[in-house]
N, C-alpha and C positions, 0 to 999 in steps of 0.2 A: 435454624434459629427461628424463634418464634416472634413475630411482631402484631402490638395490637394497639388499635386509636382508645385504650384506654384512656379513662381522664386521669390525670396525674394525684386526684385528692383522693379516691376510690384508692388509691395503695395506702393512703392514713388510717385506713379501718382495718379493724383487726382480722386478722385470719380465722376460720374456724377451730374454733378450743382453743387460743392463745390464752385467754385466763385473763385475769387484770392486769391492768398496765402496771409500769414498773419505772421505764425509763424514757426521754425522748432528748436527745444528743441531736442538734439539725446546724449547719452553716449555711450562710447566703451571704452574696457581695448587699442585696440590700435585701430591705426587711420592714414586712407593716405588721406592726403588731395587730391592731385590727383582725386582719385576714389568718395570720396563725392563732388566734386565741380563738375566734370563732369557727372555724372553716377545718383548720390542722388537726388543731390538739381536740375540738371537740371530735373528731372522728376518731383519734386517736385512744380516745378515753370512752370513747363508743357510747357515746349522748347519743340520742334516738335520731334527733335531727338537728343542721347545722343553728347555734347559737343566732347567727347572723341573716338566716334567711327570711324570707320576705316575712313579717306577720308571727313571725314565730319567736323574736328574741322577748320571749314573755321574761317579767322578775323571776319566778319559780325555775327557769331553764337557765338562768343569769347564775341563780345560787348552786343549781344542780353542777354545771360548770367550776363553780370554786369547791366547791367542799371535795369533788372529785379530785383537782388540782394539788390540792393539800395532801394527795398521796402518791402523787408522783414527782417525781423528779427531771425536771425538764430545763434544758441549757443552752441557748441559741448565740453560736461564734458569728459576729458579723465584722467586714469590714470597717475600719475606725472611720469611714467617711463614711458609713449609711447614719442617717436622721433618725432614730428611734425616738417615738412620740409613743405617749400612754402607757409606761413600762407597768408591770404587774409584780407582786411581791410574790407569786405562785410559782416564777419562773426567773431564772438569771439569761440577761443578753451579754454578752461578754464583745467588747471592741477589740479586735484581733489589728496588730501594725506588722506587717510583712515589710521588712528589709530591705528595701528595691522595689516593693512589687505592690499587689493587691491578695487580698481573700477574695478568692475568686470561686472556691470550692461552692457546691450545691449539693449536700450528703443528709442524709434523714438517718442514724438509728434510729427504730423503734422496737423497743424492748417490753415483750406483755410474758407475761410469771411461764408460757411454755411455748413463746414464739420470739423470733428476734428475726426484726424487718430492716435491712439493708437498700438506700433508695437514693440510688447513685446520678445524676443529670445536669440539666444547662439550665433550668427553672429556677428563678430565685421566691423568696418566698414573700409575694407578693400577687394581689387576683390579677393582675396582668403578665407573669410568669405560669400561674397555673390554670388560667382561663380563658385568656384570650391571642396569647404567643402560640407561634408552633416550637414546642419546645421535643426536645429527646430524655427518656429518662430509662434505667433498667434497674429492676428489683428483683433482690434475693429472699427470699423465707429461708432460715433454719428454724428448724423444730426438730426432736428428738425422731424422726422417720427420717429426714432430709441425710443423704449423704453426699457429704465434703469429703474431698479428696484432701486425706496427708497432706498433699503439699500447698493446699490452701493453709492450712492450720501454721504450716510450716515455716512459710513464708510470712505471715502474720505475727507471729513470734520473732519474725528474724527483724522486723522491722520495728514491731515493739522495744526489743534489745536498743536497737540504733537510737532511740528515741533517751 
């Protein structure tokens, strides 16, 4: 198995040839809007450099950001006790109520026109989940070279059904 001190935000940019973005599907028990609009999705939408970094959230990179947003589709489940401050009309946060429990999931699709990024962890999406915790995460690429075994597909469908 391969392990590496990757930083968790470097798996939000896209793979080489992935094409335009398309979709971004993400849970976390909490959630800063903030830090996913600047930091996530801009990598995810492959802005040259982060919205929010130092000196850089110039108006022109602000607009570059929306107009890009307006063509994708993006949906953040969070636990119904996380505080969501500054929501954005680019994107839906959806308050998720578990039965007994918590949303406790931490799961990224990302979805670009010839890649889809699976990014499975204990990181919530917050800069002290992706910057400053020691957090565990592992991610998959499918793209049209990648081979999945049958019974991942298989098994995906079978749970799909259940649902």
């Amino acid at each position: 198995m391969f392990m590496s001190e990757q930083r968790l935000l470097e798996w939000w940019l896209p793979p080489e040839g992935a094409g335009d973005p398309i979709v971004c599907l993400a849970t976390s028990f909490t959630f800063d809007t903030d830090f996913f609009r600047d930091d996530c999705l801009a990598r995810f939408i492959g802005l040259r450099s982060s919205v929010g970094e130092e000196g850089v959230g110039s108006l022109a990179q602000i607009n570059e950001l929306e107009e890009r947003l307006a063509e994708v589709t993006v949906c953040v489940l969070v636990d119904r006790s996380a505080s969501v401050d500054g929501r954005n009309l680019r994107w839906d946060v959806v308050p998720i109520a578990v039965p007994g429990g918590l949303l406790h999931a931490k799961t990224a699709i990302l979805i670009w026109e010839h890649a889809v990024r699976v990014i499975i962890g204990s990181a919530n999406l917050t800069p002290a989940g992706y910057r400053y915790q020691r957090e565990i995460a592992v991610a998959m690429d499918l793209t049209n070279v990648t081979t999945v075994p049958m019974s991942f597909w298989q098994g995906y469908e079978t749970a799909m059904n259940a649902i």
